[in-house]
BALO-148076 format. One record per residue (C-alpha): residue in three letters; z, x, y; residue number from 1. Coordinates in nm, 2 decimals. Example, Ala and Ser with C-alpha at 12.3 -4.5 7.8 and 13.67 -1.06 7.14 Angstrom:
residues 2
REC    r       w       u       v    k
REC  ALA    0.78    1.23   -0.45    1
REC  SER    0.71    1.37   -0.11    2
end
This chain:
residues 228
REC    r       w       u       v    k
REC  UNK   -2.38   -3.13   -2.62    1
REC  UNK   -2.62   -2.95   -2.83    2
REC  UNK   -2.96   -3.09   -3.02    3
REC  UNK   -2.76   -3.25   -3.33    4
REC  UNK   -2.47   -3.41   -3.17    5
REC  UNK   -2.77   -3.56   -2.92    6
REC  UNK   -2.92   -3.72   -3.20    7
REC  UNK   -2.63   -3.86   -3.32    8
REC  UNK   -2.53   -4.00   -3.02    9
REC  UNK   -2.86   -4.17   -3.01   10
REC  UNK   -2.88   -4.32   -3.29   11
REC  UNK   -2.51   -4.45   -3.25   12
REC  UNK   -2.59   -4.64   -2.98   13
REC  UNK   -2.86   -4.84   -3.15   14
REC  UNK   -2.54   -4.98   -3.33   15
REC  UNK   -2.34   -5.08   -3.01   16
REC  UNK   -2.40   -5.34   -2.78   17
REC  UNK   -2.27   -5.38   -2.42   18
REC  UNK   -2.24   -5.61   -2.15   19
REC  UNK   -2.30   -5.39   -1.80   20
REC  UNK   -2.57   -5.56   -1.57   21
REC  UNK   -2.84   -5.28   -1.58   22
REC  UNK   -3.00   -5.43   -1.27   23
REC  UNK   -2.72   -5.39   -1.06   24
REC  UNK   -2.68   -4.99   -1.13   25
REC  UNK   -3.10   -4.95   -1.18   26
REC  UNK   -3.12   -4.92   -0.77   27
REC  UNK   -3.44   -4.80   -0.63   28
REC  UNK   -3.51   -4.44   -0.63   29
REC  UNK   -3.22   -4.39   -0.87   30
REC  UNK   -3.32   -4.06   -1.09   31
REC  UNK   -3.30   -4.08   -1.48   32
REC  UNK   -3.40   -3.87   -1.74   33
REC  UNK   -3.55   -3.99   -2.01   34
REC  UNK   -3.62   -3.85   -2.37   35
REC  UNK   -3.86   -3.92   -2.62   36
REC  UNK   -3.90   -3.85   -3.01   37
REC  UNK   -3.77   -3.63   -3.16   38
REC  UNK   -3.50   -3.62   -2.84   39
REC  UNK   -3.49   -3.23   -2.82   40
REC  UNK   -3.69   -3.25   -2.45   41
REC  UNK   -3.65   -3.51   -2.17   42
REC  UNK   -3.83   -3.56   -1.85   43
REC  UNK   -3.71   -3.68   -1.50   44
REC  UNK   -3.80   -4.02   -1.35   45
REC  UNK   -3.72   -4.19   -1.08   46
REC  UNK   -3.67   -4.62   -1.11   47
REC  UNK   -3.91   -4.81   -0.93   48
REC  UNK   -3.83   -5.17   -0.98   49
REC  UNK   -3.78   -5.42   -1.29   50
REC  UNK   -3.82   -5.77   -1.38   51
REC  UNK   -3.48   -5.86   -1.50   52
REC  UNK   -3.48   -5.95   -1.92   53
REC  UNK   -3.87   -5.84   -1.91   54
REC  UNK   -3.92   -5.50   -1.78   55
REC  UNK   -3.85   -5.14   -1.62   56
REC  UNK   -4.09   -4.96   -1.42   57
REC  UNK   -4.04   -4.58   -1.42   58
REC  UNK   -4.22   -4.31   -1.14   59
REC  UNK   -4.25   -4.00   -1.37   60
REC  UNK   -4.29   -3.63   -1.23   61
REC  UNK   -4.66   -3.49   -1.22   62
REC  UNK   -4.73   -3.12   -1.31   63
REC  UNK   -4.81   -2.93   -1.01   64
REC  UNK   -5.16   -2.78   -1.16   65
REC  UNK   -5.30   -3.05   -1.34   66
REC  UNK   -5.19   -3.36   -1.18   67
REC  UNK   -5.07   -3.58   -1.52   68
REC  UNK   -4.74   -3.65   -1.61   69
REC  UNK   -4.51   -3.36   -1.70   70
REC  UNK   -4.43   -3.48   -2.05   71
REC  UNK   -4.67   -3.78   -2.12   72
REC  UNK   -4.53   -4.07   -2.36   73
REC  UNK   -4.69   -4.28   -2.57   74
REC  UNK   -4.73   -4.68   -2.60   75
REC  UNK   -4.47   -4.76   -2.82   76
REC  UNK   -4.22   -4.51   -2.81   77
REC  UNK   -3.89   -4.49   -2.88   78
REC  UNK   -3.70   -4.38   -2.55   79
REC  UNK   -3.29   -4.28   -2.43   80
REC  UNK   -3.30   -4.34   -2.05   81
REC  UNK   -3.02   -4.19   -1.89   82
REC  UNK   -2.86   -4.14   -1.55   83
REC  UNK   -2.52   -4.10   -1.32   84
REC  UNK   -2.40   -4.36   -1.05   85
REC  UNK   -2.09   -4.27   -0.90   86
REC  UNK   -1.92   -4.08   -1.15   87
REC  UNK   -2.02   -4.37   -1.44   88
REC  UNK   -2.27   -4.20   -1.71   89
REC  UNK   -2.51   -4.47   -1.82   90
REC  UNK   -2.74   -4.50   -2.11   91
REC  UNK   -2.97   -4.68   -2.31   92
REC  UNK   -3.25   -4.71   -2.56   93
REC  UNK   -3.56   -4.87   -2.50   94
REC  UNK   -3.95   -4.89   -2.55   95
REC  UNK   -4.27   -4.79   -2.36   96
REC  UNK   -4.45   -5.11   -2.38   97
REC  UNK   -4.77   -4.94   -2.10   98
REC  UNK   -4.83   -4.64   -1.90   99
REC  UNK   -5.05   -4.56   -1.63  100
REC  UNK   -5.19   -4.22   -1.45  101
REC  UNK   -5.36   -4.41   -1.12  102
REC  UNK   -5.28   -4.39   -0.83  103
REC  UNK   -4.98   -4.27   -0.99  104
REC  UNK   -4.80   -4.20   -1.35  105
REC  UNK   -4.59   -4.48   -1.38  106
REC  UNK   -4.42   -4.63   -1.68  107
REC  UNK   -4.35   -4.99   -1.82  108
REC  UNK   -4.05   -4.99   -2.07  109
REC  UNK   -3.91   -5.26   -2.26  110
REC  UNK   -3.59   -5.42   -2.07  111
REC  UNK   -3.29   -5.31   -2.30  112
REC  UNK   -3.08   -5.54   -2.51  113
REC  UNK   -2.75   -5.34   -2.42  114
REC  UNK   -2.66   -5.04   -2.17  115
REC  UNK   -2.34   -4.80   -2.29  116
REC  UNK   -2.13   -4.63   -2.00  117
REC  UNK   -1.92   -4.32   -1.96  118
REC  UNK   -1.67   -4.27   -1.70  119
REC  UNK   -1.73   -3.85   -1.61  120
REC  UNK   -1.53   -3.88   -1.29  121
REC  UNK   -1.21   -3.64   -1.31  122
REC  UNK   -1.08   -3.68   -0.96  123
REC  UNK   -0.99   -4.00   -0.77  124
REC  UNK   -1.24   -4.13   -0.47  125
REC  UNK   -1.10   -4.24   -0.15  126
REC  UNK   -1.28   -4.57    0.04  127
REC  UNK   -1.33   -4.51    0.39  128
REC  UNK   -1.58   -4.63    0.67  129
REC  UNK   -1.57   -4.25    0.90  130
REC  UNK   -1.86   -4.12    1.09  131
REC  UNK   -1.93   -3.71    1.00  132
REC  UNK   -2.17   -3.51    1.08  133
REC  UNK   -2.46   -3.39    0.83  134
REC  UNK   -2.62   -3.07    0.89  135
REC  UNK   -2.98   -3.03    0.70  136
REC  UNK   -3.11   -2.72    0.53  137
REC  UNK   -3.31   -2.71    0.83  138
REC  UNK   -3.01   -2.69    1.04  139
REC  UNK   -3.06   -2.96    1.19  140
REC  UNK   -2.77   -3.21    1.28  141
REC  UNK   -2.72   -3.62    1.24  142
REC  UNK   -2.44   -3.88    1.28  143
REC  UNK   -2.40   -4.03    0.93  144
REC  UNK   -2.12   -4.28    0.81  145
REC  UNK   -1.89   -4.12    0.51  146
REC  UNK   -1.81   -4.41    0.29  147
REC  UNK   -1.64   -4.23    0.03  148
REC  UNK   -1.46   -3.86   -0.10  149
REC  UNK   -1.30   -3.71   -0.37  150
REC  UNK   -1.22   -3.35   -0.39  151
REC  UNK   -1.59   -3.23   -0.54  152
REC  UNK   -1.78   -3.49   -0.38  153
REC  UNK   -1.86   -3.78   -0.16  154
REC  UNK   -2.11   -4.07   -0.04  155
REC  UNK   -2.30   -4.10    0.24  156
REC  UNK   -2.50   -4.36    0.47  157
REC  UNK   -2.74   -4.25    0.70  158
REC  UNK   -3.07   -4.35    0.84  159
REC  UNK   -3.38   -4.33    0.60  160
REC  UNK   -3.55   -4.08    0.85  161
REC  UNK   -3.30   -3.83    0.78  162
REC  UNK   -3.31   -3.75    0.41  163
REC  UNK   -3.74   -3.81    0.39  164
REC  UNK   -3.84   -3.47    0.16  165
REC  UNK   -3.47   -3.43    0.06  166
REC  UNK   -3.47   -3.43   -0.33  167
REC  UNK   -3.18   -3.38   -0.60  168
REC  UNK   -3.06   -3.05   -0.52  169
REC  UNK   -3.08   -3.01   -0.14  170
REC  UNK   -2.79   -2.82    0.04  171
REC  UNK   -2.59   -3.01    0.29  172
REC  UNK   -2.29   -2.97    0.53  173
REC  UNK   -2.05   -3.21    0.64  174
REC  UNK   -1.83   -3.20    0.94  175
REC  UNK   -1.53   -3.44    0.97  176
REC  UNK   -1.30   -3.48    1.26  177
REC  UNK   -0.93   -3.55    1.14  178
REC  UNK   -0.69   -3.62    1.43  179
REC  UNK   -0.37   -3.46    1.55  180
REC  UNK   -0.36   -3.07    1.41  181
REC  UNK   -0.60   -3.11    1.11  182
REC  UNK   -0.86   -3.10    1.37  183
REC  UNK   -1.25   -3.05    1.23  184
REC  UNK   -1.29   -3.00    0.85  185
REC  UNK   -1.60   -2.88    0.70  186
REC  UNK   -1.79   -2.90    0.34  187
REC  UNK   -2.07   -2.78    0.24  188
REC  UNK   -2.25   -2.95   -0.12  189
REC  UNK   -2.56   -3.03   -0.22  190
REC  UNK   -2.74   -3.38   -0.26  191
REC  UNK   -2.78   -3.52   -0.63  192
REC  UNK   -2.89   -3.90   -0.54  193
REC  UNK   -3.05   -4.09   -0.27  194
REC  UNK   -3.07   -4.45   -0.29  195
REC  UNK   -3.20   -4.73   -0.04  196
REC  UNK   -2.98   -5.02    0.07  197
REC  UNK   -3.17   -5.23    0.34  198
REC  UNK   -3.21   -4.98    0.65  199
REC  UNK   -3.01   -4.70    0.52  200
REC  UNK   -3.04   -4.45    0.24  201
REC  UNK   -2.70   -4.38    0.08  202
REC  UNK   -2.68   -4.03   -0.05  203
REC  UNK   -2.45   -3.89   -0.34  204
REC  UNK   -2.32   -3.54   -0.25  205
REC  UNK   -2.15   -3.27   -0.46  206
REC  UNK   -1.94   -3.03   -0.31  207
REC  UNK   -1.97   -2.66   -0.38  208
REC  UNK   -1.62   -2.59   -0.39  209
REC  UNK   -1.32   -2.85   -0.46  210
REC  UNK   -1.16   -2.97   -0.14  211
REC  UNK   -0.78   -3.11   -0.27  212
REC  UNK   -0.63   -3.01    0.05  213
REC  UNK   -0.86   -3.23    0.28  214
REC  UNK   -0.85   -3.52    0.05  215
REC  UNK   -0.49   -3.52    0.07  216
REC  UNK   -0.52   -3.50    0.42  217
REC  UNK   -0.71   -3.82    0.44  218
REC  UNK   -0.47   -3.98    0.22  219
REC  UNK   -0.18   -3.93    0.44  220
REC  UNK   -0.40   -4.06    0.74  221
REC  UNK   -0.58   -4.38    0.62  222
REC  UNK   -0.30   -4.50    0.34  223
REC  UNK   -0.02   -4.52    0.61  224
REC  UNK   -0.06   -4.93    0.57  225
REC  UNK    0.12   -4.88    0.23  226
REC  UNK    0.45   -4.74    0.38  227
REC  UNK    0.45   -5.08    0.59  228
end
């Protein structure tokens, strides 16, 4: 999408209006992006918390050097928040009503009227409760539950421990045990989300290669209940 169809799309939504419960998608730790007048540069974020029909609270990025926030916003501004929950492209427009710089930049944005989604998902996700094993960057190897696949991706739960330092962009493996001649099957992606639920973080993972064989290996095995 380049700089002028961006626009556009921004000011488009401003005319549409939506039902989606932004509180139940805003989970967090969820990373947005967020852009600010004139909408030709964003900035990353990650959600915090919010006070439903009053209020979001945004942890923004700090340059490295100086310490302030990448791209600081002003009181008042006009803001597109974006972000990406399980293949659903969400959006919306809203307002920075205060921001802060101690102990940490956060921001305070007006709760919005409306939120606008976009299904990006182009392959099918198979439910499924199966333990695999995650292998770290640092090699290092862990249990975790696999509670969804597709053939470029999947979602994970493991324990909180196990992902500490791991930002958007970390490479992963997976190893899954299939029974009967399929026999150990292995992926290898990168993390784009982590989220917290309770005890465990639940981790979105892309996959660095399409895997339509293994999917359709797993359909065969846990969908044998609709030949019954």
């Amino acid at each position: 999408m380049n700089q002028q169809q961006d626009v556009a799309e921004i000011k488009k939504w401003s005319e549409e209006s939506t039902t989606e419960n932004i509180a139940a998608v805003l989970m967090g730790g969820l990373k947005v992006f967020v852009q600010i007048p004139p909408y030709t540069t964003r900035f990353e974020a990650s959600v915090l918390g919010c006070v439903s029909d009053e209020y979001l609270i945004f942890r923004t990025a700090r340059d490295k050097a100086s310490g302030a926030p990448t791209i600081p916003p002003r009181v008042g501004d006009k803001v597109v928040v974006r972000f990406l929950v399980d293949g659903v492209a969400y959006g919306f427009l809203s307002s920075v009503v205060h921001a802060i710089s101690i102990p940490e930049p956060l921001l305070f944005m007006q709760y919005p009227d409306a939120i606008k989604q976009v299904s990006v998902r182009q392959h099918k996700r198979l439910a499924c409760r199966l333990p695999c094993t995650l292998t770290n960057d640092a090699g290092q190897k862990e249990t975790v539950l696999l509670l969804d696949i597709s053939e470029q991706g999947a979602k994970i739960a493991c324990r909180e421990q196990s992902v500490e330092g791991h930002d958007s962009g970390t490479p992963v493996g997976l190893e899954l045990t299939l029974p009967g001649p399929h026999g150990m099957q292995a992926m290898i992606g990168k993390i784009v989300r982590i989220t917290q639920q309770g005890k465990a973080s639940i981790a979105g993972v892309v996959f660095d290669q399409p895997y339509p064989e293994l999917l359709a290996n797993l359909y065969a095995i846990l969908c044998l209940d609709q030949l019954l």
